[in-house]
C-alpha positions, -999 to +999 in steps of 0.1 A: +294-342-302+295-330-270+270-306-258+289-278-246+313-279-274+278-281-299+263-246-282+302-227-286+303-235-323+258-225-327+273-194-301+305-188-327+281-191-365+254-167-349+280-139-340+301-143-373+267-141-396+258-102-397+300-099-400+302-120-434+267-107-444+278-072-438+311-078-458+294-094-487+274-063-492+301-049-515+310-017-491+342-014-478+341-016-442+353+019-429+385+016-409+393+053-406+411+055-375+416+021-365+458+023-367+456+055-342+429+039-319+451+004-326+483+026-317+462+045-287+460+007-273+488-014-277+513+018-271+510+019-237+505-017-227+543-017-248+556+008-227+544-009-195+562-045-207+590-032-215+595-015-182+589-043-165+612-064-183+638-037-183+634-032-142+638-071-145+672-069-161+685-038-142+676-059-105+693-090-116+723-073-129+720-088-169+734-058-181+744-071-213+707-083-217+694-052-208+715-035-232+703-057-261+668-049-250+670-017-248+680-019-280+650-041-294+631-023-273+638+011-292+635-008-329+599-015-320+586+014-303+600+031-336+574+007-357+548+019-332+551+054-323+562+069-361+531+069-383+536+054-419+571+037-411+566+005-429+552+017-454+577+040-458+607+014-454+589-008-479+589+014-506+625+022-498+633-014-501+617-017-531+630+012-549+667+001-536+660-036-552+649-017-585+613-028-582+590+004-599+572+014-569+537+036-578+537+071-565 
């Protein structure tokens, strides 16, 4: 095995051990807040791509392509930017294929 590669995975197994150990305590790890702070991050690196893209498609006069993203565009900021969405549109779907859905 080559050296490098044998100090990355010794590197890897020494970080991931208080993880697992801290998992295998029986707690639940607390993730109150990590969709906002998840939602706090990825929203604005979003906005910036789609910008970008969109300026892309306006410049090199795809307006049909624009259109579509635009389009796309709007579906997913909807996913990111409206708390409880899926959730919501999976218990929807669920109640409109008959499944019993618990309140």
């Amino acid at each position: 095995m080559l050296p490098l590669f044998s100090d990355a995975v010794h590197a890897i197994s020494d970080a991931a051990t208080p993880i697992v150990l801290a998992a295998a305590d029986g707690e639940a790890p607390d993730t109150q807040g990590l969709a906002d702070w998840l939602r706090g991050f990825f929203g604005p690196l979003f906005l910036v791509i789609v910008s970008i893209v969109a300026i892309f498609f306006l410049f090199t006069r795809e307006i049909t392509r624009f259109a579509q993203f635009v389009v796309l565009a709007i579906f997913i900021g909807i996913v990111f930017y409206v708390p409880n969405v899926i959730e919501t549109l999976a218990t929807a779907i669920a109640r409109a294929m008959g499944v019993e859905v618990a309140e």
